[in-house]
Every structure is written in C-alpha cells, then in structure tokens.
C-alpha positions in Angstrom: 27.0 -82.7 18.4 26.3 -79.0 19.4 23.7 -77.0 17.4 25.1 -73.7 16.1 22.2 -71.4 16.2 22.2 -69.2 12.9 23.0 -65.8 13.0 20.6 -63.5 12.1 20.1 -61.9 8.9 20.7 -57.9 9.1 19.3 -57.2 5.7 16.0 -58.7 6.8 15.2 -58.5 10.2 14.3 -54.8 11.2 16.6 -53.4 13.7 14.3 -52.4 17.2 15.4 -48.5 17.0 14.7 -48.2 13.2 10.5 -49.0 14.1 10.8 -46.7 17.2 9.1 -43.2 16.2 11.7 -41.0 18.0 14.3 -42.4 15.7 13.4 -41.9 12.3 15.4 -43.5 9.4 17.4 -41.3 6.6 15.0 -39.9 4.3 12.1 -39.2 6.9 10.9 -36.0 8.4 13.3 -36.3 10.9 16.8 -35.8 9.1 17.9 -33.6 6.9 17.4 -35.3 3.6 14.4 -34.6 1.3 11.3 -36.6 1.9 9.8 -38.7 -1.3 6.8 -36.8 -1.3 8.7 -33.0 -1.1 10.7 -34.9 -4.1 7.5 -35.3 -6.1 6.4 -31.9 -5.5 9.1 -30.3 -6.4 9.1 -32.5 -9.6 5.4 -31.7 -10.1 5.8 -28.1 -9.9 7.4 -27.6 -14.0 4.6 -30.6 -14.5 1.7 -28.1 -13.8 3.4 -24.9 -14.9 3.7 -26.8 -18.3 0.1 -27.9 -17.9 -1.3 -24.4 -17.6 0.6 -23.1 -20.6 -0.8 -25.9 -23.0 -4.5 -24.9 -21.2 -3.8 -21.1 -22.0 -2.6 -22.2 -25.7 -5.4 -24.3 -26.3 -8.1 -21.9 -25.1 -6.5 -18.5 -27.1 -9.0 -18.2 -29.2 -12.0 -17.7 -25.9 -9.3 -15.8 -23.9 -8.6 -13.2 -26.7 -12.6 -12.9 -27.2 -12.8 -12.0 -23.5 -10.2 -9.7 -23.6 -11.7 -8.0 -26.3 -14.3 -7.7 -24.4 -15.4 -3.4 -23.5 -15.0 -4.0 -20.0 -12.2 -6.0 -19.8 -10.2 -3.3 -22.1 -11.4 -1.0 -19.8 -10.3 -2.9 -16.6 -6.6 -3.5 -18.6 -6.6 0.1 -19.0 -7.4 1.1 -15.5 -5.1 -1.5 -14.0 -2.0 -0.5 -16.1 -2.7 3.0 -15.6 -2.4 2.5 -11.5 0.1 0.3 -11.0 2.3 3.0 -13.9 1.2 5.9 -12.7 2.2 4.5 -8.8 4.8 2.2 -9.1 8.1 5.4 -10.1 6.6 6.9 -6.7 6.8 3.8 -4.7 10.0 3.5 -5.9 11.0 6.3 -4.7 9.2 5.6 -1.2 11.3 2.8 -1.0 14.4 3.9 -1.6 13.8 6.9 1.0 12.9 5.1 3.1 15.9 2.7 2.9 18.2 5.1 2.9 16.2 6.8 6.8 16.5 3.1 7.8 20.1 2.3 7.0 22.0 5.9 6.7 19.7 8.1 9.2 20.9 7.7 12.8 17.7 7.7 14.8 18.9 10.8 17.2 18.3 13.2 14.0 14.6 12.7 14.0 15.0 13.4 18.1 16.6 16.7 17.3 14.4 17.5 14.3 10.7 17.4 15.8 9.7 19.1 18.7 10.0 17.6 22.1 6.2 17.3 22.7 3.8 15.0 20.5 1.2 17.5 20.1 4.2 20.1 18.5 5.7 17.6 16.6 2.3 17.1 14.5 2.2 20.1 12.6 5.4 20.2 11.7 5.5 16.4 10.6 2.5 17.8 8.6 4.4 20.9 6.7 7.4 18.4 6.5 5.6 16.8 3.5 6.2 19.4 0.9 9.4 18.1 1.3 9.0 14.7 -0.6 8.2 15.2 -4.7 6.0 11.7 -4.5 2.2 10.2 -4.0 0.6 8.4 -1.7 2.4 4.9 -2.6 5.5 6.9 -1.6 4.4 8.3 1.5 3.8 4.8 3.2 6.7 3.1 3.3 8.7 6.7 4.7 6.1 6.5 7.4 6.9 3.2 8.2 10.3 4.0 8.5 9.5 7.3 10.7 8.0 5.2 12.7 10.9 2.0 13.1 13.0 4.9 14.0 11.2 6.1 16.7 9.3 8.9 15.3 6.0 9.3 17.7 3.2 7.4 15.3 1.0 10.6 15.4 3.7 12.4 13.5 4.6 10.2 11.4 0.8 9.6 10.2 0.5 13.1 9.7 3.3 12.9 7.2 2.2 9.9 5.7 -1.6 12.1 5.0 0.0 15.7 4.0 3.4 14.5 1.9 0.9 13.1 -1.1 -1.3 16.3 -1.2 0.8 19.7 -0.3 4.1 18.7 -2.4 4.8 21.0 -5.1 4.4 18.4 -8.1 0.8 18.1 -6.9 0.4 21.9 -6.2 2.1 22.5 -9.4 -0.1 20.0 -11.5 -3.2 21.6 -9.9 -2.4 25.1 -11.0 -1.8 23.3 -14.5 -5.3 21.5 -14.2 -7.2 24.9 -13.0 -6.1 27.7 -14.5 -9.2 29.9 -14.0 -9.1 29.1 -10.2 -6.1 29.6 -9.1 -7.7 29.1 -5.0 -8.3 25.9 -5.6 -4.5 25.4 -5.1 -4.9 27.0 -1.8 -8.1 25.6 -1.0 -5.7 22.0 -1.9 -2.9 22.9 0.6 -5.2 24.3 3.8 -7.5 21.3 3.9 -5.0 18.7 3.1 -2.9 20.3 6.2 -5.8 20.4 8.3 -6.5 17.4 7.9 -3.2 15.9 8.3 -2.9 17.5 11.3 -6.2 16.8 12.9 -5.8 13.2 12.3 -2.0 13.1 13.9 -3.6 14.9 16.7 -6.9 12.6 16.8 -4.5 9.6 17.1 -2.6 11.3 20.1 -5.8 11.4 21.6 -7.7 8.5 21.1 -5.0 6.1 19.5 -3.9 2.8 20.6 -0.7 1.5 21.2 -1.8 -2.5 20.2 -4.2 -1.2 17.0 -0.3 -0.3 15.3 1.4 -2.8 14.5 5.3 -1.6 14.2 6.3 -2.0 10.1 8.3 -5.5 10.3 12.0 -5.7 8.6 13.9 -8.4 8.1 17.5 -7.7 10.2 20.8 -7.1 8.0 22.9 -6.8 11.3 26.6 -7.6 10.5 26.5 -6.4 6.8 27.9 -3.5 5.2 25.6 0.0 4.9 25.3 -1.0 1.4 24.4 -4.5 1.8 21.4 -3.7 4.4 20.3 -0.6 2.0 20.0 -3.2 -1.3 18.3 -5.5 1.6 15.6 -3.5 2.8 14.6 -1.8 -1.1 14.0 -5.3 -1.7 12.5 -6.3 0.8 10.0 -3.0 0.9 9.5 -3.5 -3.0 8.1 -6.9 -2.9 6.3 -6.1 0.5 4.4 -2.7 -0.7 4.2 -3.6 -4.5 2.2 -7.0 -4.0 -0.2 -4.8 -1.8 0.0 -2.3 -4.9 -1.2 -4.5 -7.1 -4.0 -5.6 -4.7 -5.5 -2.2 -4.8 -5.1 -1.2 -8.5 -7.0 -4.6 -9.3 -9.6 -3.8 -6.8 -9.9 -0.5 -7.9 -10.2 -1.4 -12.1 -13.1 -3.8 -11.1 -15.0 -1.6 -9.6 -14.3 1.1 -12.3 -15.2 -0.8 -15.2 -18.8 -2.1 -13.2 -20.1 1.5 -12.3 -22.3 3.1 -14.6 -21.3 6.4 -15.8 -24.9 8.2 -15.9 -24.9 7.5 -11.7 -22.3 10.6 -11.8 -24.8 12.8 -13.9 -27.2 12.2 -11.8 -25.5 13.2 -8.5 -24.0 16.4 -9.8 -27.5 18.0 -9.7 -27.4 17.8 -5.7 -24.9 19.3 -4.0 -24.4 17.1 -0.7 -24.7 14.1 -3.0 -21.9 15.2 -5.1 -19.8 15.7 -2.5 -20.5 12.5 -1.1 -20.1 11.1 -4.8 -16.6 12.0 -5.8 -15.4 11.1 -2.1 -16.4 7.9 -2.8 -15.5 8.3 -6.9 -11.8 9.2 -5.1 -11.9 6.1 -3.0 -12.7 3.3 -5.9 -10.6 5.3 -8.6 -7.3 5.1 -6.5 -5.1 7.6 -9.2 -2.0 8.9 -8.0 -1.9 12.5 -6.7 0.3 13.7 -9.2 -2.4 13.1 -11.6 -5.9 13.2 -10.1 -6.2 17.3 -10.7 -6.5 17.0 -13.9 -9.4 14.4 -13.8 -10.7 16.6 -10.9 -10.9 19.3 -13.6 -12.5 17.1 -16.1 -15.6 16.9 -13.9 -17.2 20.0 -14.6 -20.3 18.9 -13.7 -19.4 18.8 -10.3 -19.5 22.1 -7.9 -15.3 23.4 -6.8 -16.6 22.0 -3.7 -16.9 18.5 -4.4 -13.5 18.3 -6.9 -12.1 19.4 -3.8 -13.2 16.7 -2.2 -12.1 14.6 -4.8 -8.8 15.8 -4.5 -8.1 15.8 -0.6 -9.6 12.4 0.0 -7.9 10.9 -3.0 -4.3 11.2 -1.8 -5.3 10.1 1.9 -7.9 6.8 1.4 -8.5 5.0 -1.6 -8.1 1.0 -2.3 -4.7 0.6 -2.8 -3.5 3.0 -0.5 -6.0 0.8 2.2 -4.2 -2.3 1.3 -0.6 -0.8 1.7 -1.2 0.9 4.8 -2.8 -2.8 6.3 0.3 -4.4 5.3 2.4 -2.2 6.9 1.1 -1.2 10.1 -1.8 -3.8 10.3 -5.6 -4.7 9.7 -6.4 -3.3 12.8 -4.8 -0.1 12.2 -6.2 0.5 8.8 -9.7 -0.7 9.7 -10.3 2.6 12.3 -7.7 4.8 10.4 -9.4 5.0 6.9 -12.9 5.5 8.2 -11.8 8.3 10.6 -9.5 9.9 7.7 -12.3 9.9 5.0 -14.7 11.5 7.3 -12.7 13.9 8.3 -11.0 14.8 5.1 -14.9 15.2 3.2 -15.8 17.7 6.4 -12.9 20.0 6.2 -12.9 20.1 2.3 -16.6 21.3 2.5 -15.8 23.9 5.5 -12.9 25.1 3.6 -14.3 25.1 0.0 -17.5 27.3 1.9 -14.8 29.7 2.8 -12.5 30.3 -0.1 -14.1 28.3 -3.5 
C-alpha cells in the first residue's frame, strides 16, 4: 500500500522568507503600512492631551495663586507686551521679504548696489529708512537679501540700520524728547555708523562657513502666488517660534532684576552706560517703542539713553535668537558680541560730540 505523505499545513508552518530579516511581513517597518506601536502612539496622543487638561483642571486653584503672584503678572505683562509690540513688524518682515523672494528678480539688487562690497555697505546702510518696521522685521528682509545674492556685508548693514534710522523710530523719538531735539540726530549718526562699520568689519574679517545661507523650503513649479503664501508661512512659523524664545527670555530676566540696581548705577557715568546697554539687551522692546522708555530714565545721562537706544534695535534676546535661526549659532555667537561693543563705543563718541 503506498504512504501518502501529508501535505503541509500553510496556516501553521512559517514560510522560510517570512523569518528572513530582509523580507519583512505587512505591517513591519519595512512596508508601507502603519506599525502597531506608531498605532498606539498616535492613539495615545488625545490620551495625554486629555490627561493634561484634567491635571490643569484639578490644580486651578494653585495655578491661579501663582499667577497671581507679583512676578508672575509682571512676567505676563512683559511677555505679552513683546511678542504684541513685535509680532505687526515681523509681519511685515515677512511679507517683504516674501514678496523680494518670489516677485524680485535677483538682477535688481545687481543694478541697485554698487559694484564693490565696500560701496555697497553704506548704502545698504541708508537703504533702511526705507522700511517703516523693527528689528523683528529687519531679519527676515536680510535673509532674503542675502538668498538673493546680496553680498552678506550689505545685507547686515541693512539688517543693523533699517530698525534704528526709519522715520517711525525717528519720528517717535522726537515725540519721546521734545526738549532735545539732537538726540534724534545723535539716533540717526550712531545707528549709521554703526551699521556701517559692522558691514564693513564683516568684509574684513568675516567668514564664509560662520553664515549659514537662510534655508527655504522650494515652491518650484507653483504659481507666483502659491510660492508667496508658501514662504510667509513658512518665515512665520520659522521667525515667530524664535520670537517667542526671546520675549520669554527676556520677561524672566525682567521680572528677577531689582529695580534699585538702576539707581544705583546712574550716579556713575561709565557704569550707566554700561547699565542701560545691558538694560537694552535683557529688555528686548521694539524700536518703535523704546524712546519713550529711554525718556523715562531720567536718571540716566543723554549719553547712556543713547546707548539704550542704538544697542536696543541691533542686540537684544530675541533679536539673538532670530538672527541664530536664520543665519546660524555660529554666526550669531561672534556677530552680537562684536555689534554690542561697537554700538556702546560709537554712542559714547557720538553722544561726547553732539549731547
């Protein structure tokens, strides 16, 4: 009698390629279907959002005491007053510099600026009257200035002048000192200067691997108005998260400094220079609106609310943070320190001169 050997059972026995690693089954990392475990997090993810809301309901009653807390209303305070006072002019930034990237055809900014680099400087420098915006503005223009070709020294120089010699600024400072009128022109010359020197400082001794160019995500192959929606987006949540960064930064380290260490530097004068330098740093207002706590300083000599107002617009916390995000750690880490020195030795040399 022959023996009929059984066939083998496909629904049991594993299959010799469905064990080998190079040949993953459905459902594993290999193939395009969701793995279990990206399942579960997914599923997780309202789990814990719903967890954290019953945690925050729970705990009101502590939360509200904080909050209630002196410092913490003044932290709120400072916090929502940068990120208001900033986020119109960034804004604006953006859309300018959407509308270089996408509408602008790079051979204009060839025509526009002078030939030679160490030309092109200044008038990169007087070109930022021409922009009605802050600091938080002024960054992402530069980065555009600078996707387009522009020579970086030129474009830094507008990125340092455009928040300080625009009229709004000009204008508010007039409004803010009206019995000294030269600090408006003390305000203009040093911010130039400045501006300037640092465009030209970078032609010098700048490095081509300390920038990094302003990344951009491509919107080849769409319509001009597709790409110019693209990149405000894009430049929105880029700069704004950086923003915010800097304007938290800056509230904590308002609401922990003592007030009385400010009436004690105004009674020396290199101190209180160096003071609201650093005050201009840590405060991070915009430039439309700093004149006007400049002027509510009195303490302080002309001199060093000049200082206040020429360093402001070019280094302070959240303009550090934007300006590493955009052109990179590197960059920012031997910009700043070069920019606040410079900008606290001209405003003393021209505040000897014409405050």
């Amino acid at each position: 009698m022959a023996i009929t050997k059984p066939a083998p059972n496909r629904a049991t026995e594993p299959h010799p390629e469905d064990s080998h690693p190079e040949n993953p089954r459905p459902g594993d990392q290999g193939s395009g279907d969701p793995r279990p475990d990206d399942q579960a997090r997914h599923l997780n993810s309202p789990l814990l959002l719903t967890m954290l809301l019953l945690m925050v309901l729970l705990m009101q009653g502590p939360i509200r005491g904080l909050l209630a807390a002196p410092v913490m209303q003044s932290w709120m305070t400072v916090f929502v007053a940068v990120v208001v006072q900033a986020l119109p002019f960034l804004v604006l930034g953006v859309l300018l510099s959407a509308a270089i990237a996408v509408f602008v055809p790079p051979s204009f900014f060839a025509r526009a600026l002078p030939k030679r680099p160490a030309l092109a400087v200044p008038v990169a420098g007087a070109a930022g009257v021409v922009l009605p915006g802050c600091e938080c503005a002024s960054v992402p223009v530069a980065g555009a200035l600078v996707r387009r070709g522009v020579t970086p020294a030129a474009a830094l120089a507008f990125l340092l002048s455009a928040p300080a010699i625009n009229p709004i600024v000009l204008t508010a400072t007039a409004v803010a000192f009206p019995g000294n009128p030269e600090m408006v022109l003390a305000r203009l010359v040093a911010s130039l200067l400045v501006a300037c020197a640092m465009g030209w400082l970078w032609l010098r001794l700048g490095r081509t691997d300390w920038l990094r160019p302003p990344a951009r995500s491509s919107y080849e192959g769409q319509g001009r108005g597709a790409a110019f929606w693209g990149s405000v987006r894009h430049d929105v949540m880029h700069a704004g998260g950086f923003l915010v960064v800097g304007a938290m930064a800056a509230a904590t380290l308002k609401a922990v400094v003592p007030e009385e260490w400010l009436r004690t530097a105004a009674g020396n004068p290199f101190v209180s220079v160096l003071a609201l330098a650093v005050l201009a740093v840590l405060l991070s207002i915009c430039s439309e609106a700093d004149a006007f706590v400049a002027a509510s300083l009195s303490q302080f000599s002309l001199t060093a609310r000049l200082t206040f107002l020429v360093v402001g617009p070019m280094i302070d916390l959240k303009l550090f943070a934007m300006q590493a995000g955009t052109f990179g750690r590197s960059f920012a880490l031997r910009f700043a320190p070069a920019t606040f020195a410079l900008a606290v030795l001209v405003s003393v040399a021209v505040g000897a001169v014409l405050l």
